[in-house]
C-alpha positions as CSV (number, residue, x, y, z in Angstrom):
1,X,-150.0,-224.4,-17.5
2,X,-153.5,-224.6,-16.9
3,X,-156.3,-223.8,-19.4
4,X,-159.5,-224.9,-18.5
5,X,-159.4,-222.5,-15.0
6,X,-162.4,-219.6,-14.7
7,X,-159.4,-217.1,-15.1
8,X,-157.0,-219.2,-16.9
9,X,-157.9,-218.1,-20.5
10,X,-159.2,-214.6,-21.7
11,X,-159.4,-215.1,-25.1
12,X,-161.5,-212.7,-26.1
13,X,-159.6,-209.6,-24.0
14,X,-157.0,-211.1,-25.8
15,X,-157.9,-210.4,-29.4
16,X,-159.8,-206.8,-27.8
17,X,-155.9,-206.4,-26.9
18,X,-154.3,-207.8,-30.0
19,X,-156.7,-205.0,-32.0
20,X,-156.1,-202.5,-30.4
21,X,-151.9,-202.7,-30.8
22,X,-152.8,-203.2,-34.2
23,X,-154.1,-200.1,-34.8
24,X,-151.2,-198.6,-32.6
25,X,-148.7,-200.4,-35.0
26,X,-150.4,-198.7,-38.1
27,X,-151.8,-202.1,-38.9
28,X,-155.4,-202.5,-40.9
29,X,-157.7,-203.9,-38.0
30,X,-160.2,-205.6,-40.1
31,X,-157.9,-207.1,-43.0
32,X,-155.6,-208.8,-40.5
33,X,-156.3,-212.2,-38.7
34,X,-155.3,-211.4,-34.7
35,X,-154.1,-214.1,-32.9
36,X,-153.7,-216.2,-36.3
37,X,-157.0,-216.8,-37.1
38,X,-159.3,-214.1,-35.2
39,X,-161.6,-211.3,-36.9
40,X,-161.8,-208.1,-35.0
41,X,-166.0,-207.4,-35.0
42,X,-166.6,-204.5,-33.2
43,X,-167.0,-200.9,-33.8
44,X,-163.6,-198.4,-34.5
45,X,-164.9,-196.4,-31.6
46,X,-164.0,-199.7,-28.9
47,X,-160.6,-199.6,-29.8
48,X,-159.7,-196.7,-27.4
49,X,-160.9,-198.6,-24.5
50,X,-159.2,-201.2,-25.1
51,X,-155.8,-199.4,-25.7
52,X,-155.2,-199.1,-22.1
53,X,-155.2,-202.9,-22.0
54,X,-152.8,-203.1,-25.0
55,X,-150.1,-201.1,-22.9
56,X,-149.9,-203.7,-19.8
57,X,-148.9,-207.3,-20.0
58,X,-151.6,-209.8,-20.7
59,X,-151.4,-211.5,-17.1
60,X,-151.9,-207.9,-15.4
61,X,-154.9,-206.9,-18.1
62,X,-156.6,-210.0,-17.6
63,X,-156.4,-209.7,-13.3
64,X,-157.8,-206.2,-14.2
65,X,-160.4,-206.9,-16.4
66,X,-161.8,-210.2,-14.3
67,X,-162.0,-207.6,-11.1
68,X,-164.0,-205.1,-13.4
69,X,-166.6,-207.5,-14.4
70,X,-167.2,-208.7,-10.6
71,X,-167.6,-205.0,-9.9
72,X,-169.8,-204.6,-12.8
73,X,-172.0,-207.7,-11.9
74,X,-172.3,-206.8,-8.2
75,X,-173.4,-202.6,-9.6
76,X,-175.7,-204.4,-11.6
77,X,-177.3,-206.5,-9.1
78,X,-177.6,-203.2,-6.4
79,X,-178.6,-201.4,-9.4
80,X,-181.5,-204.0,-10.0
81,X,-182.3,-203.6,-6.5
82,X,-183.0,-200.0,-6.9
83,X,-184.8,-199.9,-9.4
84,X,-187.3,-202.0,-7.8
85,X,-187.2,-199.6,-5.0
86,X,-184.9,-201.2,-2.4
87,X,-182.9,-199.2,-0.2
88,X,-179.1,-200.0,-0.6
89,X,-178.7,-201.4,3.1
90,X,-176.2,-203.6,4.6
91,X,-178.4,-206.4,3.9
92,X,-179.2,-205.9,0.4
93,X,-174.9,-205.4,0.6
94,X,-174.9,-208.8,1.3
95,X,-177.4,-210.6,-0.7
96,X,-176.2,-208.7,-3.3
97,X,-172.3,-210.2,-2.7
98,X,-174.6,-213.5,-2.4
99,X,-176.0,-213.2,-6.1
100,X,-173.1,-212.3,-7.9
101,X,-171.2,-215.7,-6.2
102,X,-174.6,-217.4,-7.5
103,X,-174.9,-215.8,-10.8
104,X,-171.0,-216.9,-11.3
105,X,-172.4,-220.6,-11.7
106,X,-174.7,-219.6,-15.0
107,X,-173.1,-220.5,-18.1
108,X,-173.3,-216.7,-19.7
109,X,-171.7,-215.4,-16.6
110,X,-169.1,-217.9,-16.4
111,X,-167.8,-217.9,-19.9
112,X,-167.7,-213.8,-20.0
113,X,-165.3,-214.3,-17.6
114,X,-163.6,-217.2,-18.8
115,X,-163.3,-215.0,-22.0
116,X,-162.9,-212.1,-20.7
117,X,-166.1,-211.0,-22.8
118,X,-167.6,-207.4,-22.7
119,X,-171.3,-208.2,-22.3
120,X,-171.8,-207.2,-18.6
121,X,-170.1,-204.2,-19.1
122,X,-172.6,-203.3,-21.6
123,X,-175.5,-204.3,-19.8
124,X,-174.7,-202.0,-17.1
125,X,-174.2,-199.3,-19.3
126,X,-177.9,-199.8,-20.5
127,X,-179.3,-200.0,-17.4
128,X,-177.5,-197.0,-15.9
129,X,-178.7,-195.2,-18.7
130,X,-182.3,-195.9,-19.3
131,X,-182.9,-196.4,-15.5
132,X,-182.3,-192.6,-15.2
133,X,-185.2,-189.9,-14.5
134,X,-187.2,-189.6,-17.0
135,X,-186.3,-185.6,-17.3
136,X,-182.8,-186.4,-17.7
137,X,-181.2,-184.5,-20.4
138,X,-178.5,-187.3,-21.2
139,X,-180.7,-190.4,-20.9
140,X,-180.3,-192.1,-24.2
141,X,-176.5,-191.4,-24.6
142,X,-174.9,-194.1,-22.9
143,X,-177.1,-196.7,-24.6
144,X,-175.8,-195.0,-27.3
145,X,-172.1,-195.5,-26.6
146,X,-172.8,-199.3,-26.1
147,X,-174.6,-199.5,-29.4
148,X,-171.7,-197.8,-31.3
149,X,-169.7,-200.4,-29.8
150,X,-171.5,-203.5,-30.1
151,X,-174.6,-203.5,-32.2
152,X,-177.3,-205.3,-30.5
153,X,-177.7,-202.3,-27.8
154,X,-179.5,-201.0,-30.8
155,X,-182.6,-202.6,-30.3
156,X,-183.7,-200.4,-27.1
157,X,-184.1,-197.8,-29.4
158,X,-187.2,-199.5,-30.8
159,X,-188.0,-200.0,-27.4
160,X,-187.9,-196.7,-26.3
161,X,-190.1,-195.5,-29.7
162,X,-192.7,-198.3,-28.5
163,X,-193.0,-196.5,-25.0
164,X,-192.9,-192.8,-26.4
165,X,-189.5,-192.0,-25.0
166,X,-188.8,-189.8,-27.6
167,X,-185.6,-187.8,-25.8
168,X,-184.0,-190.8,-24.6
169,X,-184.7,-191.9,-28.6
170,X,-182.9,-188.8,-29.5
171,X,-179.7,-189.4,-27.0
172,X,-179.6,-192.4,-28.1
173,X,-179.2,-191.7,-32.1
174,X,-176.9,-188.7,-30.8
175,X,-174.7,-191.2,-29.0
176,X,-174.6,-193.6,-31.4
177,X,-174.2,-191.0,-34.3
178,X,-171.2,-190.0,-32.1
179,X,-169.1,-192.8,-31.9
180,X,-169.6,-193.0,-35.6
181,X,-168.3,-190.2,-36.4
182,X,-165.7,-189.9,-33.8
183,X,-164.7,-193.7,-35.4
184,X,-164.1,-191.8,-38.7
185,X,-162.3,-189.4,-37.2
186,X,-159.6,-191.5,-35.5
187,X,-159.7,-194.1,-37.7
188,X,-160.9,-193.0,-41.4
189,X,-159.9,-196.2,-44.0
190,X,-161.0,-199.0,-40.7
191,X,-164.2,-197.2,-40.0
192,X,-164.9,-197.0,-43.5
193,X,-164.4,-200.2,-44.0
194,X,-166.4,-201.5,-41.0
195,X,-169.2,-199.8,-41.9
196,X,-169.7,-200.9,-45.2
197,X,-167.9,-204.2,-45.7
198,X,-168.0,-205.8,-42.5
199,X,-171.4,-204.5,-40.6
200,X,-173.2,-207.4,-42.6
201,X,-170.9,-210.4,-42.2
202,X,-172.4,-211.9,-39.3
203,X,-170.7,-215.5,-40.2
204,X,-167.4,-213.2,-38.9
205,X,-169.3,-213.8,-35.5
206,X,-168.8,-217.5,-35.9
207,X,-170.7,-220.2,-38.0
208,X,-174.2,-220.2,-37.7
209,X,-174.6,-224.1,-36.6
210,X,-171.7,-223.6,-33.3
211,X,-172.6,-225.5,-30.7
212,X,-173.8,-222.6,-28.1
213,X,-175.3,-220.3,-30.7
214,X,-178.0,-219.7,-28.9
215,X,-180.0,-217.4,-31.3
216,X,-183.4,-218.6,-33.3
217,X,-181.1,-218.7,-36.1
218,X,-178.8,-220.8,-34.2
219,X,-181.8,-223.3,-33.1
220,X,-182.8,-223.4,-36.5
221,X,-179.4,-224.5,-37.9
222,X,-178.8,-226.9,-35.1
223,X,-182.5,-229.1,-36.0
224,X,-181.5,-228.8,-39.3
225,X,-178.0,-230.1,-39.0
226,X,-177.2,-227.3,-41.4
227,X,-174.7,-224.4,-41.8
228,X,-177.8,-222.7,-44.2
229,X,-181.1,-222.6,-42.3
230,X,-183.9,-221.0,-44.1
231,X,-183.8,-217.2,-44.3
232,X,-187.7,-217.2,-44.4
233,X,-188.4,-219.5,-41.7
234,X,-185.5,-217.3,-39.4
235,X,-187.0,-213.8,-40.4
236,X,-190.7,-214.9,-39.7
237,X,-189.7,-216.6,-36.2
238,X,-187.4,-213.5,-35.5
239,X,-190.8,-211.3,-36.2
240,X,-192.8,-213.5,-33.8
241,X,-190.4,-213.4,-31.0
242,X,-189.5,-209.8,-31.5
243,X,-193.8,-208.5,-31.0
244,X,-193.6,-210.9,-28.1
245,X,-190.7,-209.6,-26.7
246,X,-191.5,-206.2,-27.1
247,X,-195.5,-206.7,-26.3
248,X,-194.2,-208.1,-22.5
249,X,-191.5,-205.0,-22.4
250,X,-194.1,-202.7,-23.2
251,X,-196.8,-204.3,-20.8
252,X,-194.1,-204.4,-17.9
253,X,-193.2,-200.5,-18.8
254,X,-196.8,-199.2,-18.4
255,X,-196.8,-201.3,-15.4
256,X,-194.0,-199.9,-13.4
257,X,-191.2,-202.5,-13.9
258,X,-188.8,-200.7,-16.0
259,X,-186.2,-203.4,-14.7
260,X,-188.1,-206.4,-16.0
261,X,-189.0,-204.0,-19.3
262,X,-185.4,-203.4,-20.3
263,X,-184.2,-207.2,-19.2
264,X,-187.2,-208.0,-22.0
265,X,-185.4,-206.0,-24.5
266,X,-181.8,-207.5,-23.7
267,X,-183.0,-210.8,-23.9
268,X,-185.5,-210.3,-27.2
269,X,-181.9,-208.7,-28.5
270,X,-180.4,-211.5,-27.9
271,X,-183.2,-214.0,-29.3
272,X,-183.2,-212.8,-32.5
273,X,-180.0,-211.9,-33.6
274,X,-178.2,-213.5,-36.0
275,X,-175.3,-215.1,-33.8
276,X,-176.1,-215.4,-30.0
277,X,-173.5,-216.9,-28.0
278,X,-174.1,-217.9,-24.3
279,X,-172.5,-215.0,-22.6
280,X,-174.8,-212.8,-24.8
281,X,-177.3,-213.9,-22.5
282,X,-175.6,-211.8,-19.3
283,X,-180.0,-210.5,-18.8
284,X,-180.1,-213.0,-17.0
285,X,-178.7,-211.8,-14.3
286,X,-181.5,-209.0,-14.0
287,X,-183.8,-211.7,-14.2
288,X,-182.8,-213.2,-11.3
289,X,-182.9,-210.1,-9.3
290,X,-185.8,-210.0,-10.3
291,X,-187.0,-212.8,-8.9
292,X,-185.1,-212.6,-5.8
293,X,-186.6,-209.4,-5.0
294,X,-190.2,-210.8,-5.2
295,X,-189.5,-214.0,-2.8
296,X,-188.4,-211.3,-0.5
297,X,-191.3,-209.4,-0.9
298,X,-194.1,-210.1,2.3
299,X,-197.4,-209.4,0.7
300,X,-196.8,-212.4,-2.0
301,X,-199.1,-214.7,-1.7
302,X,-197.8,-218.4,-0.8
303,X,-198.8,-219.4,-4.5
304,X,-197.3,-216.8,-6.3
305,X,-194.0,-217.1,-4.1
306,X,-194.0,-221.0,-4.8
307,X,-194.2,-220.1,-8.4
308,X,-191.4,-217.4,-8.5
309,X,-189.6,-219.9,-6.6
310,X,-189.8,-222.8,-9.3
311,X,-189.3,-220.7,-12.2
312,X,-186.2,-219.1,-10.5
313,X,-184.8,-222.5,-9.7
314,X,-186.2,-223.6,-13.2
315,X,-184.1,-220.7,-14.9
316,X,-180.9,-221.1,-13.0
317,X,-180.9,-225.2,-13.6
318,X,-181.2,-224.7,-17.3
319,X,-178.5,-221.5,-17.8
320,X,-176.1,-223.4,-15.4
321,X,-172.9,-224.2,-16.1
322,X,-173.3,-227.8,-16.8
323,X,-169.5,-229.8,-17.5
324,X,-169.3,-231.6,-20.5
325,X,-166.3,-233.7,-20.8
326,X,-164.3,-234.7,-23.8
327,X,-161.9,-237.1,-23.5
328,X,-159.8,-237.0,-26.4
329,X,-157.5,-234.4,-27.7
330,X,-159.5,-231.5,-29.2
331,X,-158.4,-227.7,-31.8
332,X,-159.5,-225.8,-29.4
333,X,-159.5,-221.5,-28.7
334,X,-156.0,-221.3,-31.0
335,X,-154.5,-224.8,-30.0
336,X,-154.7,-228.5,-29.1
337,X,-155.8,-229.3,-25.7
338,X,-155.5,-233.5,-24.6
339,X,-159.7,-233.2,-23.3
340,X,-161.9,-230.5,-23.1
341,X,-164.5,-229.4,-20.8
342,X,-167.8,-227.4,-22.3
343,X,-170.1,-225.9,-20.3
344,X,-173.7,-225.0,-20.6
345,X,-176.6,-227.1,-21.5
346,X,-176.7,-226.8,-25.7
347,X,-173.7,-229.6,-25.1
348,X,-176.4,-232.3,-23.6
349,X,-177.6,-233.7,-26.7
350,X,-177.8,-237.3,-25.9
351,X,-181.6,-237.7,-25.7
352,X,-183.1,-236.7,-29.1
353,X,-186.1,-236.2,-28.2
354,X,-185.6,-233.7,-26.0
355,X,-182.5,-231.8,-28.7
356,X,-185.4,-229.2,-29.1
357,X,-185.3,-228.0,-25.7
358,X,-181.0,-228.4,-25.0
359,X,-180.0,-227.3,-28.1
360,X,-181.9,-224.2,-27.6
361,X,-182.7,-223.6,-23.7
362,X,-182.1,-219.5,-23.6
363,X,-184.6,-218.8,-26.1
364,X,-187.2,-221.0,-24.3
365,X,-186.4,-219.1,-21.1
366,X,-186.8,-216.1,-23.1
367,X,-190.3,-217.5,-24.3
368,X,-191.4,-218.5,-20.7
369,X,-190.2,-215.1,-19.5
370,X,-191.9,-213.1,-21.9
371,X,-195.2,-215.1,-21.9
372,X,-195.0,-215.2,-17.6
373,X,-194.5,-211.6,-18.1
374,X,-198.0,-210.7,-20.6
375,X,-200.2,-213.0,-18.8
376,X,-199.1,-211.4,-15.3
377,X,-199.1,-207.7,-16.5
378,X,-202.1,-208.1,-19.4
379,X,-205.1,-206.0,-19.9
380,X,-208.0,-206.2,-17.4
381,X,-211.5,-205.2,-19.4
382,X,-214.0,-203.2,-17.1
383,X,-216.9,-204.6,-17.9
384,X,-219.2,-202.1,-18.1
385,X,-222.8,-202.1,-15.8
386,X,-225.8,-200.8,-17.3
387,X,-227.3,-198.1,-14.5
């Protein structure tokens, strides 16, 4: 049967799957090991979404889940487009069909679907929500939801207190207090014991050394060759990235481009949390919106456009889906496979003195991206003219 096919695993819907029939056997989600050796990590509140899944077969959940994160990325990609103040045209139809074909060949893409991960649907959540008017009465909420779901979401909230979005701050807290409480509700003892035992555990994510964390943490533990990076060093690097991060969101917020703001956010979020993997890094596909949208734009000088141009190219070469091949018989995902095939840059170490840069490429896109984004977007002082 084959294995290593872009819809020919699903792991992760899987254990999503294997959680949530769990709790509809009466079992105790976060004491059992699913699938023989997997930890459930998110949120009570995820599991009734995940029940549908529970009910059909795993061949028909995993067709339907697949579809939904195409949809998802091709509604985040005309969503993108709209908030930079495209019309949604035939043409933008298409290009927008074009990306999400393109944006299939980056490594965070790729494995979400290979996983069957829930990052994209997330990230459209966010940006449905905090893309709405800025009088709207349940901005906040969804982001919310997401965050009650997965934790990361959790750091547009500081975003949002940064800009002085203080109802969207509040919908947020309400949706997040929510699916808290509605968590206790359904499921008292497992909510309980999420929240207190398990929120901390972050090695429950995975080991901070994995190949493909792709956190500062993650860099940290991978120059270090160590399971135990300093706490110190992490926190004060976390700091630094987090001002930057949030300096460039802020910048691009006052400047107009909420889209670029909030892809800021997702991708600081992603940056300095503890355990990163590769399809965190789904803000990418924003990004590249992004810079689609200003090649197309006609007043861009031929400069600038040749510098959008590289650092697109620049971004997709280093989140590609690069093949690594193993070819001996490997544990891997729940069983022994005869080779393997990784994707994504981190497995490229074979030139040391570049391990820096491969071990680690998202958060230096992240870097370049937020840096790019406060140099274009920084303060201009009006010198002022004595009469």
């Amino acid at each position: 049967m084959p294995f290593w096919g872009l819809f020919d695993n699903q792991l992760d819907l899987d254990v999503y799957r294997a959680g949530a029939q769990t709790v509809l056997d009466g079992g105790k989600l976060y004491d059992v090991k699913l699938l023989g050796q997997m930890d459930y990590t998110y949120a009570p509140i995820s599991i009734p979404f995940f029940i549908p899944f529970a009910l059909m077969s795993f061949g028909a959940a995993r067709i339907v889940w697949s579809a939904g994160i195409l949809v998802a990325l091709y509604l985040v990609i005309m969503l993108s487009f709209r908030v930079l103040g495209r019309r949604p045209t035939w043409q933008l139809r298409v290009i927008a069909l074009s990306l999400v074909a393109i944006v299939m060949l980056l490594e965070p893409v790729r494995t979400t679907i290979w996983y069957g991960q829930i990052n994209v649907f997330l990230m459209l959540l966010v940006l449905a929500d905090l893309t709405r008017d800025d009088d709207s009465r349940v901005r906040g909420l969804g982001t919310g939801l997401a965050a009650g779901i997965k934790m990361t979401p959790l750091i547009f909230g500081l975003y949002l207190v940064i800009v002085g979005r203080w109802r969207a701050v509040a919908g947020l807290v309400a949706g997040f207090a929510a699916t808290v409480a509605i968590g206790f509700l359904i499921m008292p003892k497992a909510a309980l014991k999420f929240w207190t035992a398990r929120i901390s555990d972050s090695n429950r994510v995975g080991s901070p050394q994995s190949v493909g964390n792709q956190s500062l943490r993650g860099w940290l533990a991978n120059l270090a060759d160590t399971d135990t990076p300093s706490t110190t060093i992490w926190l004060v690097t976390a700091l630094v990235a987090l001002g930057i991060g949030m300096y460039a969101a802020y910048l691009a917020h006052h400047r107009g481009n909420e889209l670029l703001a909030l892809t800021m956010v997702g991708m600081t979020g992603c940056a300095v949390s503890p355990m990163s993997w590769g399809h965190h890094w789904v803000w990418f596909v924003p990004l590249t919106v992004i810079g689609v949208d200003l090649l197309l734009r006609v007043g861009l000088s031929v400069p600038r456009r040749l510098l959008v141009g590289a650092g697109l190219v620049a971004m997709l070469l280093a989140a590609f889906s690069w093949r690594t091949h193993y070819d001996h018989a490997i544990w891997f995902v729940l069983r022994s496979v005869p080779d393997g095939y990784m994707i994504g840059l981190f497995f490229k170490t074979g030139v040391d003195s570049l391990r820096w840069f491969t071990i680690f490429p998202y958060g230096w896109l992240f870097a370049v991206s937020a840096v790019a984004t406060i140099v274009a977007y920084r303060p201009v002082r009006v010198a002022e003219t004595a009469i």
